[in-house]
N, C-alpha and C positions, 0 to 999 in steps of 0.2 A: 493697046495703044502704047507711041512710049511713054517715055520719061522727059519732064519738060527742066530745062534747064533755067529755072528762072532766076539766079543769081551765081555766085563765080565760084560755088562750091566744088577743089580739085577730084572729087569723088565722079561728078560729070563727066571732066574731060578723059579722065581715068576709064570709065565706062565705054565711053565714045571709042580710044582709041582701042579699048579689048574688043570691037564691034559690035555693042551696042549701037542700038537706034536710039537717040537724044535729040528730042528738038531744043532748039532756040527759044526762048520766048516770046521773040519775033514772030515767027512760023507760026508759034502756039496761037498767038491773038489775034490770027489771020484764018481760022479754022472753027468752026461753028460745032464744038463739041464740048462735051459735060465735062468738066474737071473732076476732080476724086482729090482732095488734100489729104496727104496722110504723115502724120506727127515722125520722128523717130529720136526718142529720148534713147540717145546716147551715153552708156553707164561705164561702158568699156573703160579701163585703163590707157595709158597715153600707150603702151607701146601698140595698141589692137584700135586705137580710137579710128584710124583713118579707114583700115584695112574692113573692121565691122558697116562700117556707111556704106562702103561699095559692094559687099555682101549683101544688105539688106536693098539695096535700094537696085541693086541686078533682079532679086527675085519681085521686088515691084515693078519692074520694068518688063517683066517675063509677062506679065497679065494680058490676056487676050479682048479683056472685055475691054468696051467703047467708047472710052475716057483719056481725057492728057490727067496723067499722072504727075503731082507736085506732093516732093518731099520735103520735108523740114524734121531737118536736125534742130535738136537743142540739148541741154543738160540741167544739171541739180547741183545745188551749191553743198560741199560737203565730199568733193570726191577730191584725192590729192591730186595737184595737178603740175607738171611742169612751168614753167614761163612760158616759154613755144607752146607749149599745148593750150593754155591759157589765153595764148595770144591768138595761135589758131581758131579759137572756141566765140573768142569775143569778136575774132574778123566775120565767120562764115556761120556762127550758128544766132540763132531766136533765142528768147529769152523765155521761161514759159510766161511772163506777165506778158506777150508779144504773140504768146501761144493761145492765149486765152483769150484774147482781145477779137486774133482772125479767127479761130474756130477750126477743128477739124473734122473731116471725116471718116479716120481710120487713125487709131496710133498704136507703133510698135514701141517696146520697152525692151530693152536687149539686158542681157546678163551683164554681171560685174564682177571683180574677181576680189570676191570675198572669201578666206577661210575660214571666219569664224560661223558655227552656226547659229549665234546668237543675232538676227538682225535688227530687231528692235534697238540694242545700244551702238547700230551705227550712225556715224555723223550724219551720212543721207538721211535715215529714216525717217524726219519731220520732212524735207523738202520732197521728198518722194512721193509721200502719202497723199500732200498737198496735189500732187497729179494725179495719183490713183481718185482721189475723192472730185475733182474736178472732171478725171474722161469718163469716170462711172455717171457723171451726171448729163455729158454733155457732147459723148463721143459716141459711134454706133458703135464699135467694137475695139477694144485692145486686146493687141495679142501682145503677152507676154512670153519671152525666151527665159529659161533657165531662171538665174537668180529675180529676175521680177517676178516671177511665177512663184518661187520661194515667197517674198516678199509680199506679194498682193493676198496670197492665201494667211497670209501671217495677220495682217491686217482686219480680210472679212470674216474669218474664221478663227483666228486665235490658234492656227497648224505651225508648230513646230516642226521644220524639217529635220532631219536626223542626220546625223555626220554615219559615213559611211567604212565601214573599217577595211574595205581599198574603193581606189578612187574609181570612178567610172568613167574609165575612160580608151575609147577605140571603135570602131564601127558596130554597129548592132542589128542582128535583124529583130523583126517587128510584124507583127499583124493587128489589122483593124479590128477591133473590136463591135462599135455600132457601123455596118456595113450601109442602113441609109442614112446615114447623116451628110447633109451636101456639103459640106465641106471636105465631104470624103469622096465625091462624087468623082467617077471615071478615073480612082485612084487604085492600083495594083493593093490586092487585099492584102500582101507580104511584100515589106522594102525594108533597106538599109535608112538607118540614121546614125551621123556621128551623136555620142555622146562625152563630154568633159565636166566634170562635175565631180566635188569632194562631197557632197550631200543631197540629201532625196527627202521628197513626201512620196507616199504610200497610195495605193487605190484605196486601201480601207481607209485612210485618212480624208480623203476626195469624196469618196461613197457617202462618208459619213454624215457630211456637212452637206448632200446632192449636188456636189460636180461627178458630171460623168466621163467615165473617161474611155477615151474612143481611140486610142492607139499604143499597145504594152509588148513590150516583148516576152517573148515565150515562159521565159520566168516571172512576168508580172512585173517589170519595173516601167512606171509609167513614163511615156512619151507628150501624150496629148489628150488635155480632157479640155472640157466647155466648161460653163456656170451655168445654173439652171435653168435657166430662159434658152439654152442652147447656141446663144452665139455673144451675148456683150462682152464677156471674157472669153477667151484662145488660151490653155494656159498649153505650155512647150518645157519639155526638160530637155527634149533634146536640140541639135543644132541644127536646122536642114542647110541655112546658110550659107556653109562653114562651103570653103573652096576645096578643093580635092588635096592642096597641100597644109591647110591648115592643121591639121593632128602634126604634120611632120614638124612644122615649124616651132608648135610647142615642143615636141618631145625634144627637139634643140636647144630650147631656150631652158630645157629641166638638164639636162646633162653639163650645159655652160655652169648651173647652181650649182650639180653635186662637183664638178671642178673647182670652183671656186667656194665651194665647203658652206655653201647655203643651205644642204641640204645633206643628210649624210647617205641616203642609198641611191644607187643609180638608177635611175630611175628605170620602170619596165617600159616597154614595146607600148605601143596605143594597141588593145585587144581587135583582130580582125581586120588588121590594117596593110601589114606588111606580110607579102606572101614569101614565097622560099626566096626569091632572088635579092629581095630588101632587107629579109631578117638578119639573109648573109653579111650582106653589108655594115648592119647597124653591129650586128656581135664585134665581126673584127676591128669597128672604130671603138665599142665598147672596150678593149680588149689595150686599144692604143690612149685612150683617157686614163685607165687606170696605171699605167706605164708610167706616163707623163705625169700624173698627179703624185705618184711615190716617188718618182724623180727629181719633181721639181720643173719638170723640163715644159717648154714653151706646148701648148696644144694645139695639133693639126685639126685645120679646117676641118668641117663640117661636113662630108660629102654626100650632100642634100642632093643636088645634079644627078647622084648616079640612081641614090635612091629613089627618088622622084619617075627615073624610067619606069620604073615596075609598081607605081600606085596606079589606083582603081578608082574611077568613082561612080557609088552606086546607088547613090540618093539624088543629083542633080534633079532629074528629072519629076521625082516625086517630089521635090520641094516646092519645083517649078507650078506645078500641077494644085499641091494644096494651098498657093497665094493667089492664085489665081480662081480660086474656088473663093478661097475669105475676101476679097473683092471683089469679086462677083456680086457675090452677097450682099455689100457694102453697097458696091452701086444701087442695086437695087433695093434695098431698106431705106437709103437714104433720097428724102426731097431735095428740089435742083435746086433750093433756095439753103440747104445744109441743116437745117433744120432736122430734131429727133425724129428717126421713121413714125415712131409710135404713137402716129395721131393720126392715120388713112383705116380705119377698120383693121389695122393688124392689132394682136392680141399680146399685149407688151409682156404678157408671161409665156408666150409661146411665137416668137416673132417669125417663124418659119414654119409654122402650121407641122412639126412632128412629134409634138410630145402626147 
């Protein structure tokens, strides 16, 4: 079902006009069907803040099961933030004290762009935790993306992620690991995921503590594991999200750095990403950076347009596929009244009967 537009969020209209189906809230409460709330703590930096909503809330909007779907944004105190973005935040997003109050039934936790791998001494970590220790109590399941995944295992576990000595970053293939897990259900046992990440946890790290992990690529870098009950945590390293030009638009935004001497190497290609006709492209504008930077001289655009003909996207669909499975799921654990599944004879350490 879709996406209900219950307030002036431009992430809606956004959606609407790429062809999503959006209803009204009009429409919505004229229709005799189960709602599904689902949180979306927004961690992202101001320049990805908008772009992440409509990412996240396209793949809740993809779900096939038989629910109006209602998203709520909000944030944590402790992130820098612009005035505009600030002002954005205080127009269109909840507060979590506003969070807490209506109650959810599903929240997502998206990455943030942190370099340091120390998260415990960031400003967020008190206001964060305060959410981690509240949806653990009170939510049927959070998934966390990338950096909340770091973050929440830091928390239940005491796991140190580890900085990685190069970054991870470009398309990845992948195979399943637990092949019945329903969240993997009617899922291609091998798919692409973008990854972006300066740091990782480990499967031994996961194993150790009994998260399992149910999606790695062929080298062992994990994708996707559960917590041990099998579904109240989602943890994700990688991005299924991400739109088919997002890799492009950072490696943009890293070559603007090493131009402007924020950064001193140029930065490499996103791995897996750009085939023979894009690489071409990107060398020869690599080629005209370094010209202009020893020059002095003014920088030619960007020419994203041309590179953009020749990407690929080859996770859409499997991302489509695994949200639509964790609400599924969702729906069905959860009573119509929002209340914890885990009071109907389901077996709160095994709330899907496979362990």
């Amino acid at each position: 079902m879709p996406i209900v537009a219950h307030n002036s969020l431009p992430a809606f209209e956004k959606l609407r006009q790429d062809g999503q189906t959006v209803l009204t809230l009009d429409r919505a409460n004229h229709q005799d069907i189960r709602e599904l709330h689902i949180g979306l703590l927004n961690l992202m930096p101001d320049s990805a803040l908008n772009v992440t909503e409509q990412q996240f809330i396209r793949l809740v909007g993809s779900c096939n099961q038989i629910a109006q779907l209602f998203v709520h944004p909000f944030s944590v105190r402790g992130l820098p933030r612009s005035k505009d973005t600030q002002e954005y935040i205080d127009k269109y997003y909840m507060d979590f004290e506003q969070i807490r109050r209506f109650g959810l039934d599903a929240l997502i936790i998206t990455g943030a762009n942190v370099q340091s791998p120390v998260l415990d001494e960031q400003i967020f970590w008190e206001p964060l935790n305060a959410v981690f220790n509240w949806a653990l109590e009170n939510v049927t399941s959070v998934l966390c993306s990338c950096l909340a995944t770091h973050a929440l295992v830091k928390q239940l576990y005491d796991i140190n992620r580890k900085p990685l000595q190069r970054k991870r970053w470009g398309v990845y293939n992948h195979y399943v690991v637990e092949k019945k897990h329903p969240m993997l259900r009617d899922i291609n046992t091998r798919f692409d995921v973008p990854h972006s990440r300066n740091n990782n946890v480990t499967r031994e790290q996961l194993e150790k503590v009994g998260v399992d992990v149910l999606v790695e690529t062929s080298d062992g870098d994990v994708h996707m594991a559960v917590s041990p009950d099998q579904f109240r945590v989602v943890y994700l390293q990688g991005h299924p999200e991400y739109y088919t030009v997002s890799l492009l638009k950072e490696y943009k935004r890293e070559i603007k750095r090493f131009y402007s001497d924020e950064i001193m190497d140029y930065p490499s290609c996103p791995d897996h990403y750009f085939g023979v006709e894009a690489m071409a492209i990107a060398d020869n504008y690599q080629e005209q950076v370094r010209i202009a930077k020893k020059q002095g001289a003014i920088l030619s655009p960007f020419p994203e347009e041309q590179i953009q003909m020749y990407l690929h996207n080859t996770w859409r669909d499997t991302g489509k596929a695994l949200f639509n499975n964790w609400l599924g799921l969702v729906y069905q654990l959860t009573n119509v009244d929002r209340k914890l599944p885990f009071t109907s004879g389901i077996n709160p350490e095994d709330p899907l009967g496979i362990l």
